[in-house]
KEPALUM-841033 format. One line per field, with one value per atom (N, C-alpha, C): x, y, z; atom name; residue in three letters; residue number from 0. Coordinates in pm, whole numbers, always signed. Example, Ala and Ser with C-alpha at 12.3 -4.5 7.8 and 13.67 -1.06 7.14 Angstrom:
! KEPALUM-841033
east +1319_+1230_+1320_+1285_+1367_+1290;
north -569_-450_-330_-225_-106_+3;
up +780_+780_+780_+708_+714_+787;
a N_CA_C_N_CA_C;
r ALA_ALA_ALA_SER_SER_SER;
k 0_0_0_1_1_1;
//
This chain:
! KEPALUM-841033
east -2781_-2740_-2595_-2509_-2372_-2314_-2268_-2222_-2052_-1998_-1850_-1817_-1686_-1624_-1482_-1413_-1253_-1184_-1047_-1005_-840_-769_-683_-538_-437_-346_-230_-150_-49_+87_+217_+308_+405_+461_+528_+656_+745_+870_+871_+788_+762_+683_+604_+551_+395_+389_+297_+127_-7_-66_-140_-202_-258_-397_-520_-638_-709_-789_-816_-974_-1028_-1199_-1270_-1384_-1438_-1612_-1634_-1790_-1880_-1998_-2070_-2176_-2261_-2374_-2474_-2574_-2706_-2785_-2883_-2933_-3039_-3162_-3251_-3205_-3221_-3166_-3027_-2964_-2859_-2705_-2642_-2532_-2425_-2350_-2180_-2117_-1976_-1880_-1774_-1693_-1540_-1454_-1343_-1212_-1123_-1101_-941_-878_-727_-665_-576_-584_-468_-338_-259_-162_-124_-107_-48_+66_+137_+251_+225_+265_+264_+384_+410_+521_+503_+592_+573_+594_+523_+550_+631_+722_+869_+922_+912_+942_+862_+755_+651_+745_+794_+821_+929_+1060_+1149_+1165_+1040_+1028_+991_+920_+866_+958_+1055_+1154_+1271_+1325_+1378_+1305_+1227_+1155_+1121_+1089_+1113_+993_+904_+769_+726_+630_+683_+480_+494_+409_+362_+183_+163_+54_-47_-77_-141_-170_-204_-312_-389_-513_-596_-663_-724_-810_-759_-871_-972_-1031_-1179_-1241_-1108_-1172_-1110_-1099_-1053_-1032_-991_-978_-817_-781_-596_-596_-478_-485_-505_-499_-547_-449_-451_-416_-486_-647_-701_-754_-682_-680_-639_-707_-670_-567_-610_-491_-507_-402_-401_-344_-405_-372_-272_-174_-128_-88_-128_-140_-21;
north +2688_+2809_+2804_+2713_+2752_+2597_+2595_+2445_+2453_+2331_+2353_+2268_+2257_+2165_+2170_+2074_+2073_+1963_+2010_+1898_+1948_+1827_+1820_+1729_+1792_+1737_+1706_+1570_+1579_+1588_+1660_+1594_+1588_+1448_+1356_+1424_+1491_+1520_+1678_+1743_+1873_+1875_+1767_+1728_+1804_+1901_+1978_+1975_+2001_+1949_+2075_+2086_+2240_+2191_+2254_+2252_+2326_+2315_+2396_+2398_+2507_+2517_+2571_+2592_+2636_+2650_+2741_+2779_+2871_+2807_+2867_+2898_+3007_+3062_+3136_+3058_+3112_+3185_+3306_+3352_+3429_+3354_+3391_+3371_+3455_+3481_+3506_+3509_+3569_+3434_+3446_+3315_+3397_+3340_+3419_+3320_+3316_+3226_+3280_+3210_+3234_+3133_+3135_+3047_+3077_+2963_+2983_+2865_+2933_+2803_+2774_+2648_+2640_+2535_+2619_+2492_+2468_+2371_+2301_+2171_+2151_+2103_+2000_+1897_+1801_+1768_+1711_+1699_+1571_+1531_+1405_+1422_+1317_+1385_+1370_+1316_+1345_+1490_+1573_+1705_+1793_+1774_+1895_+1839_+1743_+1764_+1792_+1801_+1856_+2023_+2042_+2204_+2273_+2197_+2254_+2290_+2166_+2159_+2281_+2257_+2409_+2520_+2512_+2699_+2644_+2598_+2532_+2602_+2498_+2439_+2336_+2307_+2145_+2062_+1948_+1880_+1790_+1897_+1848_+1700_+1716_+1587_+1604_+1487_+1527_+1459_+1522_+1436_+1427_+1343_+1341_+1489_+1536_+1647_+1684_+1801_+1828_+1715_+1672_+1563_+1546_+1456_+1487_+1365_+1222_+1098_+1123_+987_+995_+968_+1001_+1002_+831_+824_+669_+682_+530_+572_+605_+646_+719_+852_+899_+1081_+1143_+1207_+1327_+1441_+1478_+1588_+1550_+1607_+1605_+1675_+1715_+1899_+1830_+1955_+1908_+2067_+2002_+2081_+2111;
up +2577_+2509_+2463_+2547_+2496_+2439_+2361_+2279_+2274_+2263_+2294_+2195_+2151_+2079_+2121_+2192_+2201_+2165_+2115_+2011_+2097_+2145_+2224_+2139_+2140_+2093_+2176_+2218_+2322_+2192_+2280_+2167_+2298_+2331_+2353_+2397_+2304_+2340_+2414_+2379_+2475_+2616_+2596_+2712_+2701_+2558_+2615_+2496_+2581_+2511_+2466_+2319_+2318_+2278_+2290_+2317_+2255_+2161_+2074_+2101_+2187_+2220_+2077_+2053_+1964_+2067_+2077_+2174_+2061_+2095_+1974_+2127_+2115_+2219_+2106_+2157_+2083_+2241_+2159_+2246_+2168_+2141_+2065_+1905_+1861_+1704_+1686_+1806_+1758_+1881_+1734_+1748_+1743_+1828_+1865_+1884_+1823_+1854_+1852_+1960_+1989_+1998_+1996_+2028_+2115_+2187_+2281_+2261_+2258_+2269_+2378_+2471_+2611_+2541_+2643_+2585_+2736_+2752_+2917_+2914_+3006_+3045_+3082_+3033_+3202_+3262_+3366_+3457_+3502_+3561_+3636_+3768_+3894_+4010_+4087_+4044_+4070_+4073_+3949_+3880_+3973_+4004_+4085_+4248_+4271_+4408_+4428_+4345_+4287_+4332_+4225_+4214_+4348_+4396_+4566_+4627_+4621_+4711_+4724_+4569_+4536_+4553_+4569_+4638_+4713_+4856_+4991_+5023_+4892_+4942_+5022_+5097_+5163_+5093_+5049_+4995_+5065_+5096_+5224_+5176_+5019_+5054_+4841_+4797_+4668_+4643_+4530_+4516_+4373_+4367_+4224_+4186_+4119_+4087_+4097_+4132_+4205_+4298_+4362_+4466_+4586_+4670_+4801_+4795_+4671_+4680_+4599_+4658_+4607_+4508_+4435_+4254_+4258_+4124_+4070_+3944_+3889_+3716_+3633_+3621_+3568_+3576_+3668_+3701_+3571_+3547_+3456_+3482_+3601_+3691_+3860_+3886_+4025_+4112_+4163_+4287_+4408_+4401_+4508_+4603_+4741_+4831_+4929;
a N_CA_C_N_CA_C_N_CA_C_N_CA_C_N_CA_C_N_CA_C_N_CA_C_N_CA_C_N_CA_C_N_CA_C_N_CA_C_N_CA_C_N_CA_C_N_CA_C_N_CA_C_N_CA_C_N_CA_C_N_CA_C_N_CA_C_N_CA_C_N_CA_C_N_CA_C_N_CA_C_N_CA_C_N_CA_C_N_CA_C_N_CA_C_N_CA_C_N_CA_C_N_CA_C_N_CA_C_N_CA_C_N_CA_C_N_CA_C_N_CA_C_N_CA_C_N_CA_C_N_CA_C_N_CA_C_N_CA_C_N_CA_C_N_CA_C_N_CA_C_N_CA_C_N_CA_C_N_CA_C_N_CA_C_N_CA_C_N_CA_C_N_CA_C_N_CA_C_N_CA_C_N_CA_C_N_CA_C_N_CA_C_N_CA_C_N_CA_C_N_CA_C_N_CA_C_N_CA_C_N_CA_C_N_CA_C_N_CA_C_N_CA_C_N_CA_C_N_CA_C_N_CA_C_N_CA_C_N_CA_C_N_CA_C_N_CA_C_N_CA_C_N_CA_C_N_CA_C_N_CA_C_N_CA_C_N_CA_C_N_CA_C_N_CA_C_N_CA_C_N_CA_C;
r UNK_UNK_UNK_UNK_UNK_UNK_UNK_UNK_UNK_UNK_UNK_UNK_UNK_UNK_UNK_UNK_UNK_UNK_UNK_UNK_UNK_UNK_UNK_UNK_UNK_UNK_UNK_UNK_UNK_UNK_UNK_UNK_UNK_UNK_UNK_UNK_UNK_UNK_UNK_UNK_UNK_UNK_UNK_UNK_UNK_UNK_UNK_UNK_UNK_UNK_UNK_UNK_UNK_UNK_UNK_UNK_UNK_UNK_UNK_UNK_UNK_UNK_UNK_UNK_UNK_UNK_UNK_UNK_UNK_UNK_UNK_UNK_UNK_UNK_UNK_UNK_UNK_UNK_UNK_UNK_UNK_UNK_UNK_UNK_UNK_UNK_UNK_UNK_UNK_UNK_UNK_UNK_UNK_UNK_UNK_UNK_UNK_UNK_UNK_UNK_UNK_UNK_UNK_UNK_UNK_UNK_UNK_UNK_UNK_UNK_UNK_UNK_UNK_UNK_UNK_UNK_UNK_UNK_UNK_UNK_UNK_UNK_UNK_UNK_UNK_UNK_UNK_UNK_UNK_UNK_UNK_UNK_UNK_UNK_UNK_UNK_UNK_UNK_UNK_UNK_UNK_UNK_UNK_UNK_UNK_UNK_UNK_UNK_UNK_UNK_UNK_UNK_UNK_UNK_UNK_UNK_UNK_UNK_UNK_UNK_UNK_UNK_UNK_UNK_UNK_UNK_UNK_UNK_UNK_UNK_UNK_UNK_UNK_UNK_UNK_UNK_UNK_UNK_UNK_UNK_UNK_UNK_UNK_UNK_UNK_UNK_UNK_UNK_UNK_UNK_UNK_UNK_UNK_UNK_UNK_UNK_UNK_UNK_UNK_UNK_UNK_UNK_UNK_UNK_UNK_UNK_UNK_UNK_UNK_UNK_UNK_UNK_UNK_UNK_UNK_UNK_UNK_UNK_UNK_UNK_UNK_UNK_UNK_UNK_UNK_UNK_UNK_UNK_UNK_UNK_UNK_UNK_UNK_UNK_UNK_UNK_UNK_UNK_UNK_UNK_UNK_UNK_UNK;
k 0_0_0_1_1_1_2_2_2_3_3_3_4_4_4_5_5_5_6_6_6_7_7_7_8_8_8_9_9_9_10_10_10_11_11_11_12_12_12_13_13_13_14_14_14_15_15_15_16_16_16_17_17_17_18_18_18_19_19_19_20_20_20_21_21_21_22_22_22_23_23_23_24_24_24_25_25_25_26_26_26_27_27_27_28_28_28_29_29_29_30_30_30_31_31_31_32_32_32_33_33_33_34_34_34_35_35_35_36_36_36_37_37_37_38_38_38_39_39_39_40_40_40_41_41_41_42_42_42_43_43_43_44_44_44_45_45_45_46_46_46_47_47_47_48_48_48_49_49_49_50_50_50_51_51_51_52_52_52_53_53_53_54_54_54_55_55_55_56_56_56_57_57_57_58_58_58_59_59_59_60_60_60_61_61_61_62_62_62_63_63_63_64_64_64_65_65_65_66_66_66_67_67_67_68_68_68_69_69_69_70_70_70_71_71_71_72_72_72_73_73_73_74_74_74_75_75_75_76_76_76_77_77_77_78_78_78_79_79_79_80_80_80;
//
């Protein structure tokens, strides 16, 4: 029922990447579509442990995204706890 299309752009000197969804939902005869757009940051993890530190967070362990395995070089994101 629901179809997606996202088209992702990084730019380099801002660090930041914006994301342009496009969702189309059929539901019988009848088709609806919407758009969002994200824009997100990246950091390096240097910078996130940085930032903890200055608000006297303490970084207790980090991990590959939606996973409970340690980042890799092909992580996409990675949570840190």
């Amino acid at each position: 029922e629901l179809q997606y299309n996202w088209r992702a752009n990084y730019d380099r000197d801002s660090q930041i990447t914006t994301v342009q969804m496009e969702f189309t939902l059929r539901r019988g005869k009848t088709t609806q579509k919407f758009y969002e757009t994200h824009r997100e940051r990246a950091y390096e993890r240097a910078e996130i442990e940085a930032m903890l530190g200055r608000t006297g967070w303490e970084l207790v362990r980090v991990y590959d995204a939606y996973t409970i395995n340690l980042p890799h070089e092909k992580s996409e994101r990675w949570f840190f706890v």
